[in-house]
Backbone as a chain_set.jsonl record, in Angstrom:
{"seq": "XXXXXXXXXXXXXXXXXXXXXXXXXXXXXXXXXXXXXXXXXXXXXXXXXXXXXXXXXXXXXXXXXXXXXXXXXXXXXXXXXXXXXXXXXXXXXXXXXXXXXXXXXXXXXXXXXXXXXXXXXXXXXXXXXXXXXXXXXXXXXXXXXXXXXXXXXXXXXXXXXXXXXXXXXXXXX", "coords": {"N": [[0.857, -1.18, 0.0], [0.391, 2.111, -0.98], [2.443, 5.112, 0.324], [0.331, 7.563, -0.115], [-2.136, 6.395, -0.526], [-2.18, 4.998, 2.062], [-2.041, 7.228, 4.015], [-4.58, 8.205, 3.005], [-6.676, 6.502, 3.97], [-5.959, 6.334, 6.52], [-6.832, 9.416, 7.374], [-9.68, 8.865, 7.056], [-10.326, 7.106, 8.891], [-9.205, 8.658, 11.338], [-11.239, 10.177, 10.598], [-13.608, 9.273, 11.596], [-13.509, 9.566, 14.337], [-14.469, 11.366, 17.423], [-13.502, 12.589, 19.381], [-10.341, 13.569, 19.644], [-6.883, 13.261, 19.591], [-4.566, 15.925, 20.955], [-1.769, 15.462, 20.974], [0.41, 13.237, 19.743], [2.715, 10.906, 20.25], [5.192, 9.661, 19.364], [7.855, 6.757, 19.543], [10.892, 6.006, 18.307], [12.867, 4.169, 17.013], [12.223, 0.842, 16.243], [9.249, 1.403, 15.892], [8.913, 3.68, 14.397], [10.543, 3.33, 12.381], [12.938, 0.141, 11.19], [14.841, -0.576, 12.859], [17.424, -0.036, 15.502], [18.914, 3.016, 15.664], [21.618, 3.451, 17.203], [22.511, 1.378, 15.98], [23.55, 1.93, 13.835], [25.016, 3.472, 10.608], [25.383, 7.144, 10.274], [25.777, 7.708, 7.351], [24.239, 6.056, 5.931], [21.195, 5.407, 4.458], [18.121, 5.853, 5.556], [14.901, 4.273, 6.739], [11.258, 4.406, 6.787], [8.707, 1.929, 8.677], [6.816, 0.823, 6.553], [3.393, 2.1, 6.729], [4.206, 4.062, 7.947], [4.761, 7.095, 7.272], [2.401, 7.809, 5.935], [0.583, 7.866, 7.754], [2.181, 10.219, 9.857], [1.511, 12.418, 8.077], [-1.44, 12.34, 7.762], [-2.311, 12.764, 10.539], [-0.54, 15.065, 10.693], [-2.248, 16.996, 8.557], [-4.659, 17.22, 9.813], [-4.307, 18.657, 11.517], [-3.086, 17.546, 14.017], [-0.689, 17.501, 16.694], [2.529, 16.299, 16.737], [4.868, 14.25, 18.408], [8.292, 13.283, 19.326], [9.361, 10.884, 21.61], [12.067, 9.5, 22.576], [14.782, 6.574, 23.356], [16.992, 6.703, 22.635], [20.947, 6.534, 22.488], [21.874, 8.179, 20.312], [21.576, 10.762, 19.14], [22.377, 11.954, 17.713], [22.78, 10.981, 15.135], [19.698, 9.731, 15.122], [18.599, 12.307, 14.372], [20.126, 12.967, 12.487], [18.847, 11.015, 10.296], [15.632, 12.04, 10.699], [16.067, 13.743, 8.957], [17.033, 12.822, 6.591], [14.853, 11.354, 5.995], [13.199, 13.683, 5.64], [11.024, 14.358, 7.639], [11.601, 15.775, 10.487], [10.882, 18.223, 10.352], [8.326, 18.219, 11.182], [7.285, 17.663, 13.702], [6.559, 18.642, 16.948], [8.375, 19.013, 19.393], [11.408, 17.297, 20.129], [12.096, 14.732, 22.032], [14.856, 13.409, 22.649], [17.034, 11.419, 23.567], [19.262, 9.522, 26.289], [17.885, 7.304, 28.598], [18.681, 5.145, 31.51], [15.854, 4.509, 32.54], [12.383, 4.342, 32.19], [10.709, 6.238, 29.94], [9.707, 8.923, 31.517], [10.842, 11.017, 32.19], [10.838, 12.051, 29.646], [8.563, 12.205, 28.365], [7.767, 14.273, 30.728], [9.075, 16.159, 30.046], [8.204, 17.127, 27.134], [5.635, 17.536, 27.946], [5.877, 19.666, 29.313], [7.41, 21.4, 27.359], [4.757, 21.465, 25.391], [3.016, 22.639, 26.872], [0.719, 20.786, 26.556], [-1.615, 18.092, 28.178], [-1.178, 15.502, 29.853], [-3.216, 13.452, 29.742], [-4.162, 14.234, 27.065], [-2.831, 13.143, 25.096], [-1.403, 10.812, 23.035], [0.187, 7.647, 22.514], [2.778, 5.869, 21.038], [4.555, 2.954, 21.451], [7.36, 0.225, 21.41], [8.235, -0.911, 23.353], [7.149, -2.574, 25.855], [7.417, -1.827, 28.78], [8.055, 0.802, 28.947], [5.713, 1.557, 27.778], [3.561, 1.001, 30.137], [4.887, 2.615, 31.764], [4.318, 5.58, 30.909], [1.444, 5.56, 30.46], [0.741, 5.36, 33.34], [1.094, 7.904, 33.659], [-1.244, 9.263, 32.561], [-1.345, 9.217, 29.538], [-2.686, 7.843, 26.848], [-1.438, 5.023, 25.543], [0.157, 2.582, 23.349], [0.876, -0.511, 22.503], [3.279, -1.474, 19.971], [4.059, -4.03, 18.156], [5.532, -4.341, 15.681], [6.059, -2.123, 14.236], [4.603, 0.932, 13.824], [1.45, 1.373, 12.48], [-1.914, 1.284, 10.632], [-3.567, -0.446, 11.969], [-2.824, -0.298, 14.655], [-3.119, 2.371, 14.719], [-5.569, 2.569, 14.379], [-6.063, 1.168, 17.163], [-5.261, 2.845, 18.657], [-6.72, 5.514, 18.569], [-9.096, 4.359, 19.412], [-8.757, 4.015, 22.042], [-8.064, 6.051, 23.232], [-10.305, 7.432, 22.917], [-12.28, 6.006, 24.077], [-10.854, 6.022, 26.929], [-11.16, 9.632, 27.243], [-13.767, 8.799, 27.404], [-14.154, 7.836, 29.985], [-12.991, 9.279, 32.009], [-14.387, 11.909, 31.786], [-16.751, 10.801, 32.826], [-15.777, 10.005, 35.259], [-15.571, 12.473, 36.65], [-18.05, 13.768, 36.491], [-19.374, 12.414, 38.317]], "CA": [[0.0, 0.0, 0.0], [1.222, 3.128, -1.127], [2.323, 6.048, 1.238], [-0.798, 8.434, -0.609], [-3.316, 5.696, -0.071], [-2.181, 4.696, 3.877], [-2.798, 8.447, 4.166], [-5.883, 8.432, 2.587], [-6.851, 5.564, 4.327], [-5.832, 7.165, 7.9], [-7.816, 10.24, 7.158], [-11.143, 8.597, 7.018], [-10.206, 6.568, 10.154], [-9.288, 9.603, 12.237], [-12.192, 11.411, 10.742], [-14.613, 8.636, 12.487], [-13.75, 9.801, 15.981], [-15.424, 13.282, 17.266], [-12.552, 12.93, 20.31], [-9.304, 13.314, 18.921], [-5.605, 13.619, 20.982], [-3.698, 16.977, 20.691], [-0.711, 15.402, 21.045], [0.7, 12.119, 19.159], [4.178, 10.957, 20.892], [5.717, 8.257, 18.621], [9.035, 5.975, 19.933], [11.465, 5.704, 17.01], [13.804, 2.706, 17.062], [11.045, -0.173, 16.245], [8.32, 1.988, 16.503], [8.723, 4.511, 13.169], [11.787, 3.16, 11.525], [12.58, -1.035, 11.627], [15.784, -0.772, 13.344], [17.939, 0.515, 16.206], [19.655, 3.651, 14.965], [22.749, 3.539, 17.52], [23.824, 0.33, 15.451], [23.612, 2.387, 11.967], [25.412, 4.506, 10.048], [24.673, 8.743, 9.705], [26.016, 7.904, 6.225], [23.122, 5.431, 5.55], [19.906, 5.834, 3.799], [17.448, 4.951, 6.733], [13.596, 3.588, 5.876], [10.491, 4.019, 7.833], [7.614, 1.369, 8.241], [5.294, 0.684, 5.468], [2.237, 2.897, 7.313], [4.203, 5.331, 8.773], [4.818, 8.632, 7.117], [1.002, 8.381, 5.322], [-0.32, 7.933, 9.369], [2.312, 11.211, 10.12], [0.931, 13.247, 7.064], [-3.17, 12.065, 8.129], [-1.991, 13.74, 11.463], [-0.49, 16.368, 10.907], [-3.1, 17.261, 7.923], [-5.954, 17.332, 11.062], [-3.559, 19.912, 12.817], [-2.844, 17.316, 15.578], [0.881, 17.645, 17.118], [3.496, 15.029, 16.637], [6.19, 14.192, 19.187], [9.098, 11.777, 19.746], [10.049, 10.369, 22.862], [12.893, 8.28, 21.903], [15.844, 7.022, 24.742], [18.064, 6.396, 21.883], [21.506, 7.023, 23.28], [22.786, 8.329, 19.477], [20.57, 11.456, 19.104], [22.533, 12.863, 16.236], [22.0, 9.204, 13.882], [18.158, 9.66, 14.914], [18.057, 13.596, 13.801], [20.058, 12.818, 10.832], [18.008, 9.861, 9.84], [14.906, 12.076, 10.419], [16.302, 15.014, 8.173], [17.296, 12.21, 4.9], [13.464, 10.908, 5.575], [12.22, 14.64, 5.459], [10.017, 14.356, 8.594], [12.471, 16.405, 10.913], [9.977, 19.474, 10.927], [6.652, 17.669, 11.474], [7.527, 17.203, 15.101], [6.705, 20.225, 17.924], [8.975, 18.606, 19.728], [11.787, 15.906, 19.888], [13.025, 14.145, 23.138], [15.698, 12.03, 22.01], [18.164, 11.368, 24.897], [19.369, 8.052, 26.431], [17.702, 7.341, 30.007], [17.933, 4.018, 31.827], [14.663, 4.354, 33.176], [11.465, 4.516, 31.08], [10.401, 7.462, 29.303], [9.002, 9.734, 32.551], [11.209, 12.287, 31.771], [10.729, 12.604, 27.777], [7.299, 13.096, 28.863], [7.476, 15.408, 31.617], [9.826, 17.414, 29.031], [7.154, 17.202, 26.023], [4.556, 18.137, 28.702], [6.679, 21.592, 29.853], [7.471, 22.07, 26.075], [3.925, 21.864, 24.746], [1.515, 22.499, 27.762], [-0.401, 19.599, 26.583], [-1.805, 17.302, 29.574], [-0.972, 13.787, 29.507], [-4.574, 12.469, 28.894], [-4.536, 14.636, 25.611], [-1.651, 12.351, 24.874], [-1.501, 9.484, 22.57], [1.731, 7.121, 22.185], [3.218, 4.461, 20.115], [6.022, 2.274, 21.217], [7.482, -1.039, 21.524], [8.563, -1.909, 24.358], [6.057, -2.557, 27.287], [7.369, -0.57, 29.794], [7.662, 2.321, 28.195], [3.757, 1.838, 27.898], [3.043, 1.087, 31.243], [5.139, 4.179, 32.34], [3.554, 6.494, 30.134], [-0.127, 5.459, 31.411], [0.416, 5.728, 34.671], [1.112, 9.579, 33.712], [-2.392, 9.399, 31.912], [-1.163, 9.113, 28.677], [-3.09, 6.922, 26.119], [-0.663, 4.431, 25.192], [-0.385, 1.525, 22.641], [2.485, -1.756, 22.628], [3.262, -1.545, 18.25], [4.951, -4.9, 17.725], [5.65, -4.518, 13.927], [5.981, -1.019, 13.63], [3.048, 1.884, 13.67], [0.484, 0.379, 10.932], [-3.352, 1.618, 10.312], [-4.394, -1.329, 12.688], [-2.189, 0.539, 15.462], [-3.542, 3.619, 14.53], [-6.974, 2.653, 14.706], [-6.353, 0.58, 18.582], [-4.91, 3.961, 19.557], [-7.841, 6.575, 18.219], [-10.411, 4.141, 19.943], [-8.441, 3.628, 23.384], [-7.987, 7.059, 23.554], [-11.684, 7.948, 23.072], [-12.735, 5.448, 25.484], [-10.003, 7.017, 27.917], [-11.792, 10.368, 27.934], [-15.188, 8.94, 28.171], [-13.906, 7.268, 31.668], [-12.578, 10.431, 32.458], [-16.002, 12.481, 31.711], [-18.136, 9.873, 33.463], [-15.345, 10.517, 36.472], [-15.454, 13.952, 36.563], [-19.123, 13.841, 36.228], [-19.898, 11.43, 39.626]], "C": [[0.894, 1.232, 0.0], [1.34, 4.578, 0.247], [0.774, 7.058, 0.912], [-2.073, 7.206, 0.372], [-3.542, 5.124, 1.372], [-2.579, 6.71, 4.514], [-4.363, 8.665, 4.191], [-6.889, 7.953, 3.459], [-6.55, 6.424, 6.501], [-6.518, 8.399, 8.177], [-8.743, 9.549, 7.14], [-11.108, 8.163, 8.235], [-9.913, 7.603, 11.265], [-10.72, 10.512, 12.021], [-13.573, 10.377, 11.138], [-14.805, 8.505, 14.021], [-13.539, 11.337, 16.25], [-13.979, 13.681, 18.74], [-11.288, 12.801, 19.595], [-8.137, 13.624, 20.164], [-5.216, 14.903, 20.201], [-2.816, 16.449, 20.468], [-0.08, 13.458, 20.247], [2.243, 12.274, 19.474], [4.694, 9.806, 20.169], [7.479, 8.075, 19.479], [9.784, 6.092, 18.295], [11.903, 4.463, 16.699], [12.574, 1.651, 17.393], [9.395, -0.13, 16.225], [8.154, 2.773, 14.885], [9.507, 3.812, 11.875], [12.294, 1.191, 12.332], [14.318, -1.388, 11.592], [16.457, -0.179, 14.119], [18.916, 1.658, 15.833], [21.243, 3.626, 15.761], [23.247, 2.369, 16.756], [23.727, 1.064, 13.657], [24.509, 3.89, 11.792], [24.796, 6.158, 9.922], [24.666, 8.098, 7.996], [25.021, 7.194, 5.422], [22.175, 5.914, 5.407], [18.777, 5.541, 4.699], [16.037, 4.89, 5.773], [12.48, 3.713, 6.906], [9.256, 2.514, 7.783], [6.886, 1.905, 7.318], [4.519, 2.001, 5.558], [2.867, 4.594, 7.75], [4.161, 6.411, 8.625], [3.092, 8.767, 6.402], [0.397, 8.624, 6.618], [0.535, 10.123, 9.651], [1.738, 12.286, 9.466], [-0.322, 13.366, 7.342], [-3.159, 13.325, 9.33], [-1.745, 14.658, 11.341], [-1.979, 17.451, 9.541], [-4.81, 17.812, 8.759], [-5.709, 17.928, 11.868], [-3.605, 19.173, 14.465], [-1.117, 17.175, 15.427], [1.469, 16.706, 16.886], [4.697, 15.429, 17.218], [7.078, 13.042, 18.861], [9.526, 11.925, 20.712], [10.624, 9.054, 22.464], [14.551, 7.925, 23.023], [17.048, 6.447, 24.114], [19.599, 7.208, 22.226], [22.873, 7.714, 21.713], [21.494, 9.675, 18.881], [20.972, 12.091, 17.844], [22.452, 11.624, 15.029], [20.273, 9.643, 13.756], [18.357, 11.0, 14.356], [18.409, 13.564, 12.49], [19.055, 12.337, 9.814], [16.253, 10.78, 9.696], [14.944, 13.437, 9.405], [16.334, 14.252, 6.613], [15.454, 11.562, 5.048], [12.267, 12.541, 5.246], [11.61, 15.015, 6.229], [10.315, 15.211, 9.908], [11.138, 17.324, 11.306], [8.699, 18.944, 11.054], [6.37, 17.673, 12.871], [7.372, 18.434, 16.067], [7.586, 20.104, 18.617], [9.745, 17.192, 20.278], [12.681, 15.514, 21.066], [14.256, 13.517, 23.023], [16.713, 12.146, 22.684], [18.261, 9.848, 25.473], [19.104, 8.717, 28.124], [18.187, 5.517, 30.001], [16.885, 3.713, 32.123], [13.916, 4.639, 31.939], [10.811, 5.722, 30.699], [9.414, 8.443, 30.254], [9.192, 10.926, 32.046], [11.501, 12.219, 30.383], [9.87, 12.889, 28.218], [7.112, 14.143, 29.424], [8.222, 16.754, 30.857], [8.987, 18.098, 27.938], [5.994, 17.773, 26.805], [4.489, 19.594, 28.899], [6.582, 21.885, 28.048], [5.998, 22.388, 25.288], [3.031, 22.287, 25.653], [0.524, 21.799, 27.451], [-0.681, 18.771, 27.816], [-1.142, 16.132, 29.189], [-2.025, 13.236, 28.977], [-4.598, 13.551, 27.559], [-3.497, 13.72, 25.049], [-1.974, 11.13, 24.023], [0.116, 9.014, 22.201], [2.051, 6.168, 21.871], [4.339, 4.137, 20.596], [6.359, 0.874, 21.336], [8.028, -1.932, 22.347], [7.349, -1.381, 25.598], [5.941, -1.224, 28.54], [7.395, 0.665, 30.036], [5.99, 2.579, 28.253], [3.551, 2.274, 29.18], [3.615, 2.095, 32.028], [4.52, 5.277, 31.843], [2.249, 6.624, 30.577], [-0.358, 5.502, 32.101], [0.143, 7.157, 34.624], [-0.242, 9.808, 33.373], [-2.434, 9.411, 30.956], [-1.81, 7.852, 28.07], [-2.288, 6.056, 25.135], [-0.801, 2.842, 24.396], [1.331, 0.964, 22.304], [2.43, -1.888, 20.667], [4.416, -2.692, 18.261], [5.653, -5.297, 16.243], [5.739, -2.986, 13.004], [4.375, 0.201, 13.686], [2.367, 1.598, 12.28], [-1.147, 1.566, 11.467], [-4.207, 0.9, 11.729], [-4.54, -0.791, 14.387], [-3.042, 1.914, 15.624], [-5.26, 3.736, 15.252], [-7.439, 2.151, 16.395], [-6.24, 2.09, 19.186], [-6.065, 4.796, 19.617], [-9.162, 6.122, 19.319], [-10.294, 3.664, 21.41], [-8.511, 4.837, 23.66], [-9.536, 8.004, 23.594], [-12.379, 7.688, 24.623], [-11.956, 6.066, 27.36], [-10.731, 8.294, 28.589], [-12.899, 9.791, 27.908], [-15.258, 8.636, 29.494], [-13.742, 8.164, 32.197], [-13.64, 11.189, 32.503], [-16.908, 12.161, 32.831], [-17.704, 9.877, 34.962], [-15.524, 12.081, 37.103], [-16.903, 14.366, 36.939], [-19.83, 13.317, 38.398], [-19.576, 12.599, 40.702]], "O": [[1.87, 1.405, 0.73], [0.375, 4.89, 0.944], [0.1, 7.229, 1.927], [-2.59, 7.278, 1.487], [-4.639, 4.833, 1.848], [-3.381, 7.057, 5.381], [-5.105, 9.122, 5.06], [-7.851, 8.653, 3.774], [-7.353, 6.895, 7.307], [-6.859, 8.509, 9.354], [-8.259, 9.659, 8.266], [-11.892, 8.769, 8.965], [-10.512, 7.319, 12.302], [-11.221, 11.275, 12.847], [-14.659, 10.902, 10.892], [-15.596, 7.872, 14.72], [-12.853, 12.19, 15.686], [-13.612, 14.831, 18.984], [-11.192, 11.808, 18.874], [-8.365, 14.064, 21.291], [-5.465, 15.01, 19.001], [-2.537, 16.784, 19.317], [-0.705, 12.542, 20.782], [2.938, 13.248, 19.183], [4.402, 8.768, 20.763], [8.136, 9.03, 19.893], [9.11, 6.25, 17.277], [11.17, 3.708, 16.059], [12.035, 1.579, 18.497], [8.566, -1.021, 16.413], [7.207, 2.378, 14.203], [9.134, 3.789, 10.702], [12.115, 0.904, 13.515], [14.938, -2.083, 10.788], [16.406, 0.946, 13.622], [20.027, 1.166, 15.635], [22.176, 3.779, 14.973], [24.47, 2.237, 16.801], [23.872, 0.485, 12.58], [24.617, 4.903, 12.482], [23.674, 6.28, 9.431], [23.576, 8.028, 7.43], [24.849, 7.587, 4.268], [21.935, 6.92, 6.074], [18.395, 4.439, 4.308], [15.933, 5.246, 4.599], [12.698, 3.127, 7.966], [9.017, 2.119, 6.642], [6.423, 3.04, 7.207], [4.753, 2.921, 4.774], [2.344, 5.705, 7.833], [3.648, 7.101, 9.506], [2.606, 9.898, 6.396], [-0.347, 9.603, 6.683], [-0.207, 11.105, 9.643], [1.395, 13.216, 10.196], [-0.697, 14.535, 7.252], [-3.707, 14.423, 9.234], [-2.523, 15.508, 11.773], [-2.462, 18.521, 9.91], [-5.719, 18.524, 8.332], [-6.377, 18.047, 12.895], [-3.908, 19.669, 15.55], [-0.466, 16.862, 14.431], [0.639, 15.808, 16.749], [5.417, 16.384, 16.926], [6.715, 12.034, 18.253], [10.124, 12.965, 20.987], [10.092, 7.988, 22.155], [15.289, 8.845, 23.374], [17.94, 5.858, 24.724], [19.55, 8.438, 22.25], [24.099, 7.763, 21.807], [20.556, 9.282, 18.188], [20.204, 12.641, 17.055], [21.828, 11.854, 13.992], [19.678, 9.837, 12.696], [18.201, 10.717, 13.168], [17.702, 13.874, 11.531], [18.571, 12.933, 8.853], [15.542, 10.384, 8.773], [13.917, 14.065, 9.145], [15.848, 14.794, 5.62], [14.897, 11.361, 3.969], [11.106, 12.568, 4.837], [11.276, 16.181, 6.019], [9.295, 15.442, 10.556], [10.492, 17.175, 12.343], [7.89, 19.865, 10.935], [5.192, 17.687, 13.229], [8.217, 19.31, 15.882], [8.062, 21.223, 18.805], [9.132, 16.224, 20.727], [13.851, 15.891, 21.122], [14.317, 12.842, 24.051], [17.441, 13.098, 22.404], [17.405, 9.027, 25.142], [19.55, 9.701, 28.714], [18.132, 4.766, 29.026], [16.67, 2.503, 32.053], [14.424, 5.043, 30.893], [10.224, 6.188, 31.676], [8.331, 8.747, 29.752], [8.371, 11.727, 31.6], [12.683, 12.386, 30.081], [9.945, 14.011, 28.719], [6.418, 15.025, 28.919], [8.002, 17.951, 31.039], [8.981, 19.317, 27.77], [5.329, 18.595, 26.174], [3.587, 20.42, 28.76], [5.669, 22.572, 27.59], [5.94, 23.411, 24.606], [1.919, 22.339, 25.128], [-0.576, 22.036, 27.948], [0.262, 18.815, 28.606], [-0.59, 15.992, 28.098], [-1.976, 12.599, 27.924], [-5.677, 13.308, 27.017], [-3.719, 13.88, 23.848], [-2.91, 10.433, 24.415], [1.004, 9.742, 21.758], [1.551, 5.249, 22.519], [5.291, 4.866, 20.32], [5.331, 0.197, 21.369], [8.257, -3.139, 22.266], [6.922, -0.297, 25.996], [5.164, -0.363, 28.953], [6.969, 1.396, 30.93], [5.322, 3.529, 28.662], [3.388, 3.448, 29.51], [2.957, 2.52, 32.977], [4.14, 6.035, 32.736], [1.867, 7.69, 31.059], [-1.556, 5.677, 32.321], [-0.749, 7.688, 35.287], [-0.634, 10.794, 33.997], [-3.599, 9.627, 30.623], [-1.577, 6.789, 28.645], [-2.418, 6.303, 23.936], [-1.668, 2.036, 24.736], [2.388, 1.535, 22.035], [1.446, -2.436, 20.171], [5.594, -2.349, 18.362], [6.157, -6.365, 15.897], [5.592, -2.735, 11.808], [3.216, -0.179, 13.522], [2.912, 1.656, 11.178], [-1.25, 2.348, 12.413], [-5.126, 1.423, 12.359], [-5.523, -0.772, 15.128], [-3.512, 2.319, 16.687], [-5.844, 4.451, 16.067], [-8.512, 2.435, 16.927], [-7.008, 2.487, 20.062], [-6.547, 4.896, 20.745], [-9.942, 6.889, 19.883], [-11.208, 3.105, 22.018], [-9.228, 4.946, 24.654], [-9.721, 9.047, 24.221], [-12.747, 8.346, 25.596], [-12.463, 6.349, 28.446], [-10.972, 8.385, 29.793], [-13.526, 10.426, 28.756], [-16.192, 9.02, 30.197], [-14.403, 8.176, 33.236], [-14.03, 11.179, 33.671], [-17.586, 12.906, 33.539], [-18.533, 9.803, 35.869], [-15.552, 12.345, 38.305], [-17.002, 15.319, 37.711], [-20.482, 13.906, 39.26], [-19.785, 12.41, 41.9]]}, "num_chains": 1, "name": "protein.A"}
């Protein structure tokens, strides 16, 4: 499926939910791109998943934000890599720092940098704990074992709905 038509195709699917996130936080390494950039070359041509730049284009086309929180410990490989894919300026802002711990502080950084909340938050990555740190913050978070795809796209849009309606129906009591 072509990048135009996973676009196309992601547009209709975002435009079937009336709740949308402000904020879209993508992981890189396994998550955008289908390999670890500290083991690659700057001088290399890098590649993203299949889905991925028509899903970033759907997004940003619907004027929602796009982040990375990435704890890649080679930050100038990932900026290169997202300057030869083009995608570099799509981003409001880009965490990309090596922690041991799980992505608290990319968040709490992306939080200060955009004044977005956490529950406006949606996030793609691939390793677990990264999730389950992220959601504790309130962030609407989704485990992408194969890369960010349509299928991805669509678990996230409709976890994140359901998210604020829990939130509403709390708020509400």
């Amino acid at each position: 499926m072509g990048e135009e038509r996973v676009k196309e195709e992601a547009l209709q699917l975002i435009g079937m939910f009336q709740l949308l996130p402000r904020l879209v936080v993508f992981d890189l390494d396994y998550t955008l791109w289908p390999f670890y950039c500290q083991r690659r070359s700057k001088r290399e041509t890098p590649s993203l998943y299949p889905h991925a730049k028509g899903i970033l284009y759907a997004l940003k086309d619907k004027r929602i934000n796009l982040a990375i929180a990435s704890r890649s410990p080679t930050a100038d490989t990932a900026n290169t890599f997202l300057d030869k894919l083009s995608i570099k300026s799509m981003f409001v802002t880009k965490e990309i720092f090596f922690s041991c711990k799980n992505k608290t502080d990319h968040f709490r950084r992306i939080q200060s940098r955009t004044g977005i909340p956490f529950n406006s938050m949606l996030f793609f990555d691939d390793e677990d704990w990264n999730i389950e740190a992220a959601s504790k913050m309130g962030v609407t978070s989704i485990y992408v074992d194969n890369g960010v795809n349509l299928r991805a796209l669509r678990r996230g849009l409709t976890q994140f709905t359901e998210n604020q309606n829990a939130s509403d129906k709390n708020q509400r009591k």
